[in-house]
C-alpha positions in Angstrom: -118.7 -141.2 179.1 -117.9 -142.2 182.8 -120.4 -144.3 183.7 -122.7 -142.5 182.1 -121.6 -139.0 183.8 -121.0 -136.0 182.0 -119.0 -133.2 183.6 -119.7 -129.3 182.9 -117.0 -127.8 181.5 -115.9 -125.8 185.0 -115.8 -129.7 186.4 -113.6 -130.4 183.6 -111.1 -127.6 183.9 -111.0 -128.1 187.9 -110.4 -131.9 188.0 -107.5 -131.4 185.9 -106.4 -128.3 188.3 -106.8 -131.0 191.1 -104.6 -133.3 189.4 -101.7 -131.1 188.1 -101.3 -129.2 191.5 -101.2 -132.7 193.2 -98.3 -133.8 190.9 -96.3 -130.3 190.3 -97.1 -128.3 193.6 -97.6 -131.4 196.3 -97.2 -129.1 199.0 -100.2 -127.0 198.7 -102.2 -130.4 197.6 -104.6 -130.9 198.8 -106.5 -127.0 197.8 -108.0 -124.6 199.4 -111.3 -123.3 197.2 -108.8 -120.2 196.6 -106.2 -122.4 195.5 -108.8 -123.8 193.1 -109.6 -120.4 192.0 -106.5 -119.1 191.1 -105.3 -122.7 189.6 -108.7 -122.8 187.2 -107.8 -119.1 185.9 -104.3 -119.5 185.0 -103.7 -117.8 181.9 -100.4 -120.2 181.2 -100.8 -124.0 180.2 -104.5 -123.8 180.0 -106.7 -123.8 176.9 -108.5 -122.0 177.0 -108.1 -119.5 179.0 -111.1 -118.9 181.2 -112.2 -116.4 183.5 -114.1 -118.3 186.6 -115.8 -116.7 189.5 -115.4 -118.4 192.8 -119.1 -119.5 193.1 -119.1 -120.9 189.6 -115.6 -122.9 190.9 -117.7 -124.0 194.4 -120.5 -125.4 192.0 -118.3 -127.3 190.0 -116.6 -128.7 193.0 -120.1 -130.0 194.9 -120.9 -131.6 190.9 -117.6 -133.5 191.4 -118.3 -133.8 195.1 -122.0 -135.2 195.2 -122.8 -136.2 191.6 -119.6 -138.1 190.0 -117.7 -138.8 193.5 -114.6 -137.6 191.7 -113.2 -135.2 194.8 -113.2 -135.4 198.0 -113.6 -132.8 200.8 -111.2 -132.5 203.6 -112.6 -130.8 206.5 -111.0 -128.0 208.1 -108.5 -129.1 211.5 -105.3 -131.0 212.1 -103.2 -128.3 211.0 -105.6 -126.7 208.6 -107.9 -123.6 209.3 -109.9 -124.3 205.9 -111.8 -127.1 203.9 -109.6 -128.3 201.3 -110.3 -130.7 198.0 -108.3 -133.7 196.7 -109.3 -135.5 193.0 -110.0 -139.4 193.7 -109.2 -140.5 190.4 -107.3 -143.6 191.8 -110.0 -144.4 193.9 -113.3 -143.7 192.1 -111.8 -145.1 188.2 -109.0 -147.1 189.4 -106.7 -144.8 187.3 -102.6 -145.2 187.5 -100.7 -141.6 187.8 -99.7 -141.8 184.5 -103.0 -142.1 183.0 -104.1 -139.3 185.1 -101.7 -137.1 183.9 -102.6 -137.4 180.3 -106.6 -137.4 181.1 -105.3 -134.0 183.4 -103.3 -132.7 180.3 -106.2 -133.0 178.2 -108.5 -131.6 180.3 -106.5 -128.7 180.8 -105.3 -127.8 177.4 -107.6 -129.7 174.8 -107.2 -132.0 172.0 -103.2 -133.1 171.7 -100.9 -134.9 169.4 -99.4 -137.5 171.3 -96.0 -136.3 171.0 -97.3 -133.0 172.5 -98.9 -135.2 175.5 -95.8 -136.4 176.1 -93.8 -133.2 176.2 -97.0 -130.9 177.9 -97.0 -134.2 180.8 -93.0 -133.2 181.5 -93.8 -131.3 184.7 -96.1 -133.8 186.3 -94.5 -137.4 185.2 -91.7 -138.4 182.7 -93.2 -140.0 179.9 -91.5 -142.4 176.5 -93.3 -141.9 173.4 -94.4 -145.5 173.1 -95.4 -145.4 176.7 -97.6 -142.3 176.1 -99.4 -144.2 173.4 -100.1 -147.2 175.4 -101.8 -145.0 177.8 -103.6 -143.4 175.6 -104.7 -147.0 174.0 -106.0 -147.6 177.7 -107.9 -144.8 178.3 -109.7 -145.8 175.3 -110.6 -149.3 176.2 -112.5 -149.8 179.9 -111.2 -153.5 179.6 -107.7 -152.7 179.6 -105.4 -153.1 182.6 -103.2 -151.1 184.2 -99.4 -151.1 183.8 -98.3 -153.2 187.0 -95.5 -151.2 187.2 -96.9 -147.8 187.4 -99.1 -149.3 190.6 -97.3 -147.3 193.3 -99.5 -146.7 197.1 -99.9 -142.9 197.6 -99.8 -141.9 201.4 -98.2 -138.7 201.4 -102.1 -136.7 201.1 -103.9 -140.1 203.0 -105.4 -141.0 199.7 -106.0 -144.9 199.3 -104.0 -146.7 196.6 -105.5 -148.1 193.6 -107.7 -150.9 193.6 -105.8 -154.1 194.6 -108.1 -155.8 191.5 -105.2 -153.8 189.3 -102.4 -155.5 191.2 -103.2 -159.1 189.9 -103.6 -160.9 186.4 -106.3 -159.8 184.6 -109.2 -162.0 185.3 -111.9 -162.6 183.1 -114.3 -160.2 182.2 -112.1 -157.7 183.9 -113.2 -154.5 183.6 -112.5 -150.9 185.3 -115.3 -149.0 186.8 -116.4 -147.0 183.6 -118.2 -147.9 180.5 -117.2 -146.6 178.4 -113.5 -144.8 177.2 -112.0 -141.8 178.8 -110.4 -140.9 176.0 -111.1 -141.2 171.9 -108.6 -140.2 169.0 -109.9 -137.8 166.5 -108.7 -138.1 162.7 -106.8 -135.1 161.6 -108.3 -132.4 160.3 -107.9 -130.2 157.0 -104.6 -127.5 157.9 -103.2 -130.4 160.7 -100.4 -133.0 160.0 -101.3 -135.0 163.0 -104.6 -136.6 164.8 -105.1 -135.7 168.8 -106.7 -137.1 171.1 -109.0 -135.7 172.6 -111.0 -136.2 176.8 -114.7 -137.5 177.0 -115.3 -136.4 180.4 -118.2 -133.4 179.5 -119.5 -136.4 177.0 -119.9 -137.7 173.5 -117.8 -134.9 171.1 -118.9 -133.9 167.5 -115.6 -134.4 165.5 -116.6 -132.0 162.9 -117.3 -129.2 165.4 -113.7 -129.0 166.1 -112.3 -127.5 162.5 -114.2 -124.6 163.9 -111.5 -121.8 165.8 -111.5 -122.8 169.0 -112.4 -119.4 171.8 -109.0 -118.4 173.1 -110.4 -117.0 176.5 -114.0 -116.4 177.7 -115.9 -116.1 181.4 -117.9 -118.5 183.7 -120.1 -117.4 186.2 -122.9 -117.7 188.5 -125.2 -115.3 190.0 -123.1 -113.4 192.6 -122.1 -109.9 193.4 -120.1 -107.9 191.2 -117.8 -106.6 193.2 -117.0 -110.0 194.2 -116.1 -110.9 190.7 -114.0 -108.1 190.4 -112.3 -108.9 193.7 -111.6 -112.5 192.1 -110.1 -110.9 188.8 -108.0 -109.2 191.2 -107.1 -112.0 193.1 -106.0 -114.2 189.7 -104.3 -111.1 188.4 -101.8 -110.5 191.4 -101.1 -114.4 191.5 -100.4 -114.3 187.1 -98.1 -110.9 188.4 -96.6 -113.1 191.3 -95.3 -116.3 189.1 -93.9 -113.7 186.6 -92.2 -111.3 189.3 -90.7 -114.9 190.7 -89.5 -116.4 187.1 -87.7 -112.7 186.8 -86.0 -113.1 190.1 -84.7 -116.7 189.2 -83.4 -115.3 185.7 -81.7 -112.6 187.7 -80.2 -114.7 190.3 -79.1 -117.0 187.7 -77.6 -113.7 185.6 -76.1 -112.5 189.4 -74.2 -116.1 189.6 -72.3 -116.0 186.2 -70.2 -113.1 187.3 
């Protein structure tokens, strides 16, 4: 657990939204509660797929907000007519880019082989093999410090860099600000030929639970209107419509060019 924390499983699937826009899509980083919206009901690269209202999105925001200090509000003005969120991973866990894309990756799409963190990470940071196992090895150990190397400052959202504890040689006792790991390995399991790994963040897990068949796609919600639920399945529906319409147009413009 973090420090004793455990995230709802909304929380869960909008950190990791926070962190993959921030490294795939920087320029709408940091997101509008819309933004958050659409990104938590993607129905590509997420697993699984889940159909979240708004309000249930808003609450899982103020638990991150309020409760774990995980993501911070920016309030609207200075070029913004809306509040918007940002993840403070680096700040509130002392956590390297790298490590946050593999905690965002398995937030997002569930337990992984490491080879398939390391491919499913390609969009947000260019990961080794080895390198993606070391990183794994730290989330697993509170004691362990950061690659020096991967300690870059981040000013291009106003976020603060990581701790400058991170930038020196270990001293003793050293530890990072969670008890506990981020991260555990789970043994494979009858049908598999490889273990995964597998987030803590929403708590202890129950290996066993997870020969079960995993729910492809369900719905969260809160108490709220129906018509404004079906106004957000709209919503998520014409942005799904939106990235496909755009992939077509590159495929044709890249047909258009050949000849």
């Amino acid at each position: 657990m973090v420090g004793g924390m455990e995230l709802s499983m909304v929380a869960v699937r909008v950190l990791g939204c926070l962190v993959e826009k921030q490294m795939t899509t920087p320029d709408i980083y940091p997101m509008s509660l819309n933004a958050v919206v659409t990104a938590a009901n993607q129905s590509t690269n997420r697993e699984p797929v889940m159909q979240v209202s708004e309000r249930a999105v808003s609450d899982a925001l103020d638990e991150l907000r309020t409760e774990h200090r995980l993501v911070r509000l920016i309030h609207a003005g200075a070029g913004s007519r809306v509040d918007k969120f940002r993840h403070a991973l680096d700040e509130r866990l002392t956590l390297t880019r790298p490590e946050q894309a593999v905690l965002a990756i398995l937030a997002l799409r569930g337990p992984q082989t490491v080879a398939e963190i390391k491919a499913r990470t390609e969009r947000m940071i260019d990961l080794a093999s080895d390198h993606a196992e070391r990183i794994v090895d730290r989330l697993s150990d509170p004691t362990a410090l950061a690659d020096p190397s991967e300690l870059t400052a981040r000013s291009t959202d106003g976020m603060m860099a990581p701790s400058a504890a991170l930038r020196a040689e270990t001293p003793d006792g050293f530890a990072r600000p969670w008890d506990g790991p981020l991260v555990v390995r789970v043994p494979r399991l009858a049908g598999q030929k490889e273990g995964r790994v597998m987030h803590l963040l929403g708590g202890p897990i129950d290996a066993s639970a997870l020969a079960a068949v995993p729910t492809r796609s369900f719905t969260v919600d809160t108490p709220r209107s129906a018509s404004g639920d079906r106004i957000g399945a709209l919503e998520a529906t014409v942005t799904r419509l939106d990235e496909e319409l755009g992939e077509l147009r590159r495929s044709f413009e890249e047909f258009r060019q050949q000849f």
